[in-house]
Backbone bond lengths (Angstrom), bond angles and torsions (degrees), N, CA, C in turn:
res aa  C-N    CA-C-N  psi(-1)  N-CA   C-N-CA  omega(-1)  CA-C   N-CA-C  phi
1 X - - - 1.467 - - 1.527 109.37 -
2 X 1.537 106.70 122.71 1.654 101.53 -172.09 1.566 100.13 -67.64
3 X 1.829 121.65 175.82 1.275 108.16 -173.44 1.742 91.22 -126.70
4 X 1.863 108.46 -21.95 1.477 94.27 162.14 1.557 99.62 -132.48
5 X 1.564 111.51 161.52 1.169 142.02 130.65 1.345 128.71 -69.10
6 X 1.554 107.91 108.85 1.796 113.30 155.42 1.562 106.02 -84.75
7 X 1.544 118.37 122.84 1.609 115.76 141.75 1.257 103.99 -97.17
8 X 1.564 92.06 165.92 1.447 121.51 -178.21 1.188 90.08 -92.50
9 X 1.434 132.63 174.31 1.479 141.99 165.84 1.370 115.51 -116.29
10 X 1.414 113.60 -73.55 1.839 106.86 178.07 1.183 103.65 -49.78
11 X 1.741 125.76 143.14 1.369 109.95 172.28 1.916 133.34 99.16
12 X 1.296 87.02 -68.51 1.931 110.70 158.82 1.289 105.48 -53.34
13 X 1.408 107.45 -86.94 1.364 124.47 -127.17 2.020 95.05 -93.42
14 X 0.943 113.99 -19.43 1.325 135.67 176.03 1.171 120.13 -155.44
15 X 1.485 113.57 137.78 1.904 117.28 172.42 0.975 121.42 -64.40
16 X 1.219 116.93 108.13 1.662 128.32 -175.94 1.345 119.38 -75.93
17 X 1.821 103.87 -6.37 1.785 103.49 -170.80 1.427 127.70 -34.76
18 X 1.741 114.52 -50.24 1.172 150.92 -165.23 1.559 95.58 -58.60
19 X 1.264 116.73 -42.49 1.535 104.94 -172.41 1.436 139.86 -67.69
20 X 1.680 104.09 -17.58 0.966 127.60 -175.35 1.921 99.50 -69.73
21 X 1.447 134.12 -3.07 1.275 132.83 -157.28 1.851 81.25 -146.20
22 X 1.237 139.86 -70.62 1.421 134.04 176.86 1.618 100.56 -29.41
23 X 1.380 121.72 -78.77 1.409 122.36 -158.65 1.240 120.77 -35.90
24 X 1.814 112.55 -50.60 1.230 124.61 -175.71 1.990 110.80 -63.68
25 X 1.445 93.18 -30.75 1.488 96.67 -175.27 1.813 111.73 -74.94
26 X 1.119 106.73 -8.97 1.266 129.94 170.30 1.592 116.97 -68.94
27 X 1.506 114.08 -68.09 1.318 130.80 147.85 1.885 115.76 -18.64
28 X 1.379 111.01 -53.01 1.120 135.91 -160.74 1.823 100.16 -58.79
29 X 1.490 104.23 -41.75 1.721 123.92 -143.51 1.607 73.58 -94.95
30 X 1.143 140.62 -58.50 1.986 135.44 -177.11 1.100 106.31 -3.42
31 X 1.041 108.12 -168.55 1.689 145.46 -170.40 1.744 100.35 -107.84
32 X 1.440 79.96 -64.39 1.917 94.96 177.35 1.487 98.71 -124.61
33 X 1.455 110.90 93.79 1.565 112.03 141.80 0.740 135.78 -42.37
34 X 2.065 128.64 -53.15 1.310 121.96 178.94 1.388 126.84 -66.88
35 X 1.482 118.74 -11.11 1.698 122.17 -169.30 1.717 70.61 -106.48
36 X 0.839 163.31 34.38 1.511 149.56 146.39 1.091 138.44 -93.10
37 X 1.696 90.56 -38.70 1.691 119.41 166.87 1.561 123.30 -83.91
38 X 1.997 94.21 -13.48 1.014 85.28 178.93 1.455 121.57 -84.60
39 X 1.458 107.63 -17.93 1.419 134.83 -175.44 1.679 115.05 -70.00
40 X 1.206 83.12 -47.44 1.846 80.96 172.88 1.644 109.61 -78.17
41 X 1.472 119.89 -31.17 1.597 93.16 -175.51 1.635 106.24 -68.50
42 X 1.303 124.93 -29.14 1.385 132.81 162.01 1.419 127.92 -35.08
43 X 1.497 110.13 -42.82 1.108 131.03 173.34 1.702 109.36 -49.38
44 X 1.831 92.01 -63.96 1.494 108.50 -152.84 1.910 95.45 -65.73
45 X 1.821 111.70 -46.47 1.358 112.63 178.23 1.649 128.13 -51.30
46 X 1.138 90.18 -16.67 1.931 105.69 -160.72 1.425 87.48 -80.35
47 X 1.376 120.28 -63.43 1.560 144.07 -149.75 1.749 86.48 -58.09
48 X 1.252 108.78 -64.10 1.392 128.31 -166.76 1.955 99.22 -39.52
49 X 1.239 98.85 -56.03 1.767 115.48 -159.23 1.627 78.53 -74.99
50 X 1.101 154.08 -84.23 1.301 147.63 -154.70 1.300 115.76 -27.03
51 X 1.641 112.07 -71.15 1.330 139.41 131.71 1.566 122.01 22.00
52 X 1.764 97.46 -77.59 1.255 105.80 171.64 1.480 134.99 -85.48
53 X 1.726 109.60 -9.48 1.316 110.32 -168.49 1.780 98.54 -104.83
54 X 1.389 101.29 -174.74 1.675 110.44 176.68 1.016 100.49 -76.00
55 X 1.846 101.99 128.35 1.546 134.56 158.06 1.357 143.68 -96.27
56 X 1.232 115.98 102.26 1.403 107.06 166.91 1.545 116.12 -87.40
57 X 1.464 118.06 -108.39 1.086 113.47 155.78 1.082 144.75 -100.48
58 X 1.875 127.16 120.37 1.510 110.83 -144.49 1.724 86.85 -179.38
59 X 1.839 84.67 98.72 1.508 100.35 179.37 1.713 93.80 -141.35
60 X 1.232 122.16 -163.28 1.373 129.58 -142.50 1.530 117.90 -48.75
61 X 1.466 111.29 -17.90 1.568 108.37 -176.18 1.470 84.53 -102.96
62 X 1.107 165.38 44.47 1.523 162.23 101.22 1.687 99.82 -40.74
63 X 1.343 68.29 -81.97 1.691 88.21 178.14 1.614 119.35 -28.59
64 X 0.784 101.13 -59.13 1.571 118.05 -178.09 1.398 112.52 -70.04
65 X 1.738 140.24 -15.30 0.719 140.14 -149.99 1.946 99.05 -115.78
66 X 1.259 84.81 -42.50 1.765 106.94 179.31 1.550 106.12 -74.07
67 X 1.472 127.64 -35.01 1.552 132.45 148.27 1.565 115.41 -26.57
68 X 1.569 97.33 -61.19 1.306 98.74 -153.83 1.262 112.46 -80.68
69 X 2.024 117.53 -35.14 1.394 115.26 161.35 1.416 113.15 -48.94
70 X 1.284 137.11 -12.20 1.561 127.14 -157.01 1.849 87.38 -112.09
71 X 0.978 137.51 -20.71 1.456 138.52 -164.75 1.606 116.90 -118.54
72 X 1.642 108.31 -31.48 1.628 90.43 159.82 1.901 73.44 107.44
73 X 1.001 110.10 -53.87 1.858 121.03 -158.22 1.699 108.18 -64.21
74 X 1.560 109.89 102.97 2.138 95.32 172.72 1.502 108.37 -22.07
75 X 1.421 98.56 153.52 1.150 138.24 163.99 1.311 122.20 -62.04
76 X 1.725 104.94 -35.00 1.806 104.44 165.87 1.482 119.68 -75.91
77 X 1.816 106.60 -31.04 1.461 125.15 159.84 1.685 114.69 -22.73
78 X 1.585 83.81 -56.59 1.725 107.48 -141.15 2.371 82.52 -79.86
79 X 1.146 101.56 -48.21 1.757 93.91 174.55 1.549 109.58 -35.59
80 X 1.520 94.36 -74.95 1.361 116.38 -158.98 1.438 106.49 -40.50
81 X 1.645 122.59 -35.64 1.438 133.13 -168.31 1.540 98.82 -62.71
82 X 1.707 112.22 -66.36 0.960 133.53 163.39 1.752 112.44 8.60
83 X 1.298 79.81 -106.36 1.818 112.71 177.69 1.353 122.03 -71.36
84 X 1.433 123.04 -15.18 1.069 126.08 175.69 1.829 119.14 -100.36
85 X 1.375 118.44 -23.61 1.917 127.16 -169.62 1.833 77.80 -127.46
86 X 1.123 136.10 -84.41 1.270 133.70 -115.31 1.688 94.50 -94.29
87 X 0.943 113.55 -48.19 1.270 106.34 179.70 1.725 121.09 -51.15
88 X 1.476 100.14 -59.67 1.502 116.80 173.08 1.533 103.05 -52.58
89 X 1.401 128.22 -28.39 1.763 103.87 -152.11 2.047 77.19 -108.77
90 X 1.040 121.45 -1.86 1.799 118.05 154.79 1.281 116.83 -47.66
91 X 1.603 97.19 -62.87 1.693 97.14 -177.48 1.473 134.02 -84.49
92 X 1.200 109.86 -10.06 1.500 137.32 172.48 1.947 96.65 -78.26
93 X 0.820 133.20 -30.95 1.620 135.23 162.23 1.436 111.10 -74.66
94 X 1.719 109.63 -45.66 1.712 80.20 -177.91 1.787 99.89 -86.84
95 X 1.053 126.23 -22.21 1.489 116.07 170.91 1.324 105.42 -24.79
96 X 1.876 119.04 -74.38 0.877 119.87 -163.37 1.779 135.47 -73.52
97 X 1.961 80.97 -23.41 1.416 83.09 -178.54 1.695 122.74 -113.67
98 X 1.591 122.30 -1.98 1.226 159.93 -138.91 1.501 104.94 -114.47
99 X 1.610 121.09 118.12 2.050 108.81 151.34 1.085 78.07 -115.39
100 X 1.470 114.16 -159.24 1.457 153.88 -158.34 1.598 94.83 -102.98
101 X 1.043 132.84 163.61 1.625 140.84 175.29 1.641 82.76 -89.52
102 X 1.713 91.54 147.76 1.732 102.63 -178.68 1.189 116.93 -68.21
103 X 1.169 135.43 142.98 1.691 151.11 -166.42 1.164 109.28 61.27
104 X 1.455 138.74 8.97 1.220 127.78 -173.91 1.983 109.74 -81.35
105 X 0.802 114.76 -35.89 1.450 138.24 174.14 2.078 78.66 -44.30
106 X 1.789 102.05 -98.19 1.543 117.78 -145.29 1.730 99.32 -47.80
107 X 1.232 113.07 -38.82 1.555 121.17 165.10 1.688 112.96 -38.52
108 X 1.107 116.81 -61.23 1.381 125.61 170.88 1.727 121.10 -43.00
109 X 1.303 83.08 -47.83 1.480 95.53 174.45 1.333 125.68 -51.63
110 X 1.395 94.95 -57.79 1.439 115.13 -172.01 1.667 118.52 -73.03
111 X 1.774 108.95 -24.55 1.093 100.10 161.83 1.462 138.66 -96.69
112 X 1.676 98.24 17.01 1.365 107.20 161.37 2.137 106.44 -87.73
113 X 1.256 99.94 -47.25 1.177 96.64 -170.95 1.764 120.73 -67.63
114 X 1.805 106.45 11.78 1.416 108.74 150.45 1.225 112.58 -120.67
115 X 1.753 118.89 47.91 1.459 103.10 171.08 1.283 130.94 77.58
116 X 1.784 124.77 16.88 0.957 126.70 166.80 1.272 123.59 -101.40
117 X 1.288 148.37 143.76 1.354 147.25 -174.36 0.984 98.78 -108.63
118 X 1.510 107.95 132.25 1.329 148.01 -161.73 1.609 96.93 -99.46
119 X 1.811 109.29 152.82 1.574 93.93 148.15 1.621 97.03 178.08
120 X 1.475 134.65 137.53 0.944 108.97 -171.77 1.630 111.65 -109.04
121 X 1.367 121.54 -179.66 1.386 123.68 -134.82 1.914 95.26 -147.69
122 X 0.877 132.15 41.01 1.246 114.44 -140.03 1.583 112.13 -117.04
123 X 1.529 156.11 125.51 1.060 134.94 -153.92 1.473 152.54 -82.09
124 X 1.787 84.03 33.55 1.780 98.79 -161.20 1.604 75.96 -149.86
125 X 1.474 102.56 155.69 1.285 127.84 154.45 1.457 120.30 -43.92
126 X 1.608 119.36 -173.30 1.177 131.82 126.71 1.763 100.04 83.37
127 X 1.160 101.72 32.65 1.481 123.62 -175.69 1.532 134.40 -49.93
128 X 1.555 89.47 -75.89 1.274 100.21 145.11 1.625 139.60 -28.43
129 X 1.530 99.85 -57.55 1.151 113.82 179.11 1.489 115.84 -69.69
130 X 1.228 127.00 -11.99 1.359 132.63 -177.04 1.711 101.96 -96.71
131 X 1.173 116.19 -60.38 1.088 98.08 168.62 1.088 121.28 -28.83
132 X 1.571 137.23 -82.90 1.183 157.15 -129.05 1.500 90.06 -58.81
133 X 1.760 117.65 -44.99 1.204 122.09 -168.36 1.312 105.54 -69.94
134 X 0.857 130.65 -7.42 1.781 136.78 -176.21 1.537 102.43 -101.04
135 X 1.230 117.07 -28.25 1.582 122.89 177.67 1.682 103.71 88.72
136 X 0.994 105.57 22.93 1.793 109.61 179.94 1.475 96.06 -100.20
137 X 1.288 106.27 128.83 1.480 119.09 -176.65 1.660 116.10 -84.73
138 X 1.291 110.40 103.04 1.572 121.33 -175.61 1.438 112.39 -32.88
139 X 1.599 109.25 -55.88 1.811 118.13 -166.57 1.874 93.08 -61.86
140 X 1.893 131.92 37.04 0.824 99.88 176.23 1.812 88.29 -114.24
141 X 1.388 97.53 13.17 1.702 106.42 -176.47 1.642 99.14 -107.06
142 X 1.586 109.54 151.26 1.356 84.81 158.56 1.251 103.91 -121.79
143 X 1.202 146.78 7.57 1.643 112.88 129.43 1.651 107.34 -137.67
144 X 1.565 86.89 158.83 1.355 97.06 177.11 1.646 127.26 -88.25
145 X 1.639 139.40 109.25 0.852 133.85 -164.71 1.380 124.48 -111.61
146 X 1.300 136.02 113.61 1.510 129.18 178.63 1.509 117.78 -96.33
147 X 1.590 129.40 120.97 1.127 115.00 -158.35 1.596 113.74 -78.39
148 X 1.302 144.72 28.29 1.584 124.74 159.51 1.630 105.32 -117.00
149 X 1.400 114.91 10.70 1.724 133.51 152.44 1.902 110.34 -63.55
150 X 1.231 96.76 -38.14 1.575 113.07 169.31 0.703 138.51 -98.85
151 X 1.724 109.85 12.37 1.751 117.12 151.64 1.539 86.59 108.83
152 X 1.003 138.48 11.30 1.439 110.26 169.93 2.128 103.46 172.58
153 X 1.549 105.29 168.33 1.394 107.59 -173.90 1.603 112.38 -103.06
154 X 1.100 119.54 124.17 1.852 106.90 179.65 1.403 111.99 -61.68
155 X 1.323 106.75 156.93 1.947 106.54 10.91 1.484 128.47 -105.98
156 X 1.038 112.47 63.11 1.487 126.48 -150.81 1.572 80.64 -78.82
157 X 1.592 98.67 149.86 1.457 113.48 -172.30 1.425 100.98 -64.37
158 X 1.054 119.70 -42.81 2.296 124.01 -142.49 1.719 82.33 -79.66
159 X 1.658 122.45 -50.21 1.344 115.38 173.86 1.446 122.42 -14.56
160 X 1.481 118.71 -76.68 1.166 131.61 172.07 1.679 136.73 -42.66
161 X 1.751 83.39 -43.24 1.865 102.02 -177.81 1.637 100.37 -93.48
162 X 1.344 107.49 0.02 1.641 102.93 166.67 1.665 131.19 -97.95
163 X 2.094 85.49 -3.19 1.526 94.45 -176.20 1.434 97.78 -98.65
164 X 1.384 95.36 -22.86 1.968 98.76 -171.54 1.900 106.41 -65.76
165 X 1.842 95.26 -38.73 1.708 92.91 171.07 1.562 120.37 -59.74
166 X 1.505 104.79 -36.15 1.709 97.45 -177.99 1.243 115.12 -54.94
167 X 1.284 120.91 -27.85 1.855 116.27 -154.38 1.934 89.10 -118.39
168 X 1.469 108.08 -7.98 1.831 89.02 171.95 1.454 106.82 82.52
169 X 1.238 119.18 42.35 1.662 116.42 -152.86 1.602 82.82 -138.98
170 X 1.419 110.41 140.13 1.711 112.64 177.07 1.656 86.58 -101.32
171 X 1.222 111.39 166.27 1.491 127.30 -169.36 1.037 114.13 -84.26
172 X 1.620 127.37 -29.46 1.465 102.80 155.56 1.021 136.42 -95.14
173 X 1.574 101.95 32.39 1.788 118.07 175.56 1.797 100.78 -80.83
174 X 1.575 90.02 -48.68 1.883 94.74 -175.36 1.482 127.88 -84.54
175 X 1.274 121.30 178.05 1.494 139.23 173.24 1.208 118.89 -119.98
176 X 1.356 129.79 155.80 1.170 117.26 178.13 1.698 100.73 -136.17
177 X 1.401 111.25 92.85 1.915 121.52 -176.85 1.785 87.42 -70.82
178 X 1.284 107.48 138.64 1.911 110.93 -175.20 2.383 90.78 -168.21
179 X 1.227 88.05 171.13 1.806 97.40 167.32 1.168 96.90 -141.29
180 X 1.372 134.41 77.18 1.262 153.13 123.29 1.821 133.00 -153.62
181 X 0.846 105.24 111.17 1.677 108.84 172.85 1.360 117.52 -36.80
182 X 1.767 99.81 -57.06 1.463 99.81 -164.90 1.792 121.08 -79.34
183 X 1.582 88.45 11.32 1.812 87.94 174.52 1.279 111.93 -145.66
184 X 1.585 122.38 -31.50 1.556 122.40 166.07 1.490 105.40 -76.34
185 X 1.108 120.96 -27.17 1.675 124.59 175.61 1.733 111.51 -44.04
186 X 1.268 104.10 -56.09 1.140 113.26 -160.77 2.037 113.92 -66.28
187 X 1.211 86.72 19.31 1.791 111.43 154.27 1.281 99.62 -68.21
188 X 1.305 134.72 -40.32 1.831 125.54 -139.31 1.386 70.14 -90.86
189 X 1.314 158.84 -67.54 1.782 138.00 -154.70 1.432 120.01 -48.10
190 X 1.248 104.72 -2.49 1.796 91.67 -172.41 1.993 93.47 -144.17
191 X 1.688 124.56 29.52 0.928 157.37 114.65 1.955 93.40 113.24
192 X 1.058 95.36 60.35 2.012 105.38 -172.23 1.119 83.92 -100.60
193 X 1.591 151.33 143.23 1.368 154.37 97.23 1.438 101.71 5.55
194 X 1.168 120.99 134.48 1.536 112.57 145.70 1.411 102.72 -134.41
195 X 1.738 101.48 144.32 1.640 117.59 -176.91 1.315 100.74 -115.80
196 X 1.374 112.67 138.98 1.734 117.30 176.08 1.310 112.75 -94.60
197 X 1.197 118.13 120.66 1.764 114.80 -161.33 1.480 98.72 -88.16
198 X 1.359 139.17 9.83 1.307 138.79 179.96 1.867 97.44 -94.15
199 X 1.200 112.10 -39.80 1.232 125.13 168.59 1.709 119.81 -55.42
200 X 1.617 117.85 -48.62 0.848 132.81 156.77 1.467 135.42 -55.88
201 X 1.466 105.37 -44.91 1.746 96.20 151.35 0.981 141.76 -138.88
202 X 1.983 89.64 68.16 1.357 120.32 165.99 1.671 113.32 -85.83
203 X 1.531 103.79 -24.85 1.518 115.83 -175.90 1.714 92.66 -65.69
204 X 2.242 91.65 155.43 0.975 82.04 -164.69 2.002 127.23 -74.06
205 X 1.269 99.76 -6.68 1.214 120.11 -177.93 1.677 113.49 -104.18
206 X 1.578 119.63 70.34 1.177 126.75 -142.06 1.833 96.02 -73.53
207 X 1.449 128.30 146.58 1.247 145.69 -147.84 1.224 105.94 160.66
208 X 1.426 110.61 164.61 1.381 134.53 -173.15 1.701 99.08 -125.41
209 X 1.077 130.13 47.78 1.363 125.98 171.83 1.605 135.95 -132.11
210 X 1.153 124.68 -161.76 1.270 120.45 156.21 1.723 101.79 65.43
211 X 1.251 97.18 -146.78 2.048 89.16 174.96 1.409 123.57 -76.91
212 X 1.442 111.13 -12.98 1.494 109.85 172.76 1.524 105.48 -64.57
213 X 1.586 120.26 -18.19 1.663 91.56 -176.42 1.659 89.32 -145.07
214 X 1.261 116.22 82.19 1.664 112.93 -158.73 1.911 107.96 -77.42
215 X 1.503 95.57 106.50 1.260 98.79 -167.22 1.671 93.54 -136.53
């Protein structure tokens, strides 16, 4: 019996499809669209190449650093954009345009109210705040984790075995519920379950229970 659950958030916990066409339209509404668009495809390429190459340690000032060689734009620029336009106008889109995938909420519930610890795992900041916009109540996690806070971007192995150290959890105690292989997967190297929640509510009675999440 696992003793925690990692979800993913973008993706998981809500369909993120929409964003890939919101964000840019976001970009659109700026001051400067084109240094906006240029910033986020930077974002998404940088993240990607980090991602794929050898990691040691290499979380948001990586990130930020490999932005700014690719854009010409400082590195304090490239934060401030960050956390200050892009992040905020993320959750202000799924506010408006975003719920939760169906049963994922009462699922949550229920697997707190048998003793499972919750926690999410997810690869962007600003967590909290996304939830809230989804109306999913955070205190149902007990902690919130963003993976380049933990030294690195998935599916980098230490990611995983650094979330399993926060909560005191050996790896084949946990799971890792995510909608991607090629980055929530990379739980299975350091021996996490991972469940694909696209898989999960593909059945026709979509839920998080029973043997899809054997708890």
């Amino acid at each position: 019996m696992p003793k925690v659950v990692f979800f993913d958030l973008d993706g998981t916990l809500y369909d993120n499809r929409w964003m890939k066409i919101l964000m840019p339209l976001g970009a659109f509404r700026s001051r400067r669209p084109l240094r906006i668009l240029r910033l986020m495809a930077s974002e998404r390429s940088c993240r990607r190449s980090i991602a794929r190459g050898p990691q040691g340690l290499a979380g948001y000032d990586t990130l930020f650093s490999r932005m700014s060689a690719k854009t010409g734009v400082p590195a304090a620029e490239v934060r401030e954009w960050f956390s200050g336009w892009y992040m905020p106008l993320m959750v202000r889109q799924i506010a408006r345009h975003c719920k939760p995938r169906e049963g994922v909420v009462a699922r949550l519930q229920a697997l707190r109210r048998d003793g499972v610890r919750l926690a999410i795992l997810s690869d962007y900041g600003f967590i909290r705040e996304k939830l809230d916009a989804l109306g999913i109540d955070p205190g149902l996690f007990e902690v919130l984790l963003d993976a380049p806070s933990l030294g690195g971007f998935k599916p980098f192995a230490d990611v995983f075995r650094a979330a399993c150290q926060r909560l005191g959890c050996a790896p084949q105690n946990a799971i890792m519920v995510g909608d991607r292989p090629d980055t929530d997967g990379g739980s299975e190297a350091v021996g996490v379950r991972f469940l694909n929640i696209k898989d999960i509510m593909s059945k026709e009675k979509p839920s998080i229970s029973g043997t899809d999440l054997p708890v």
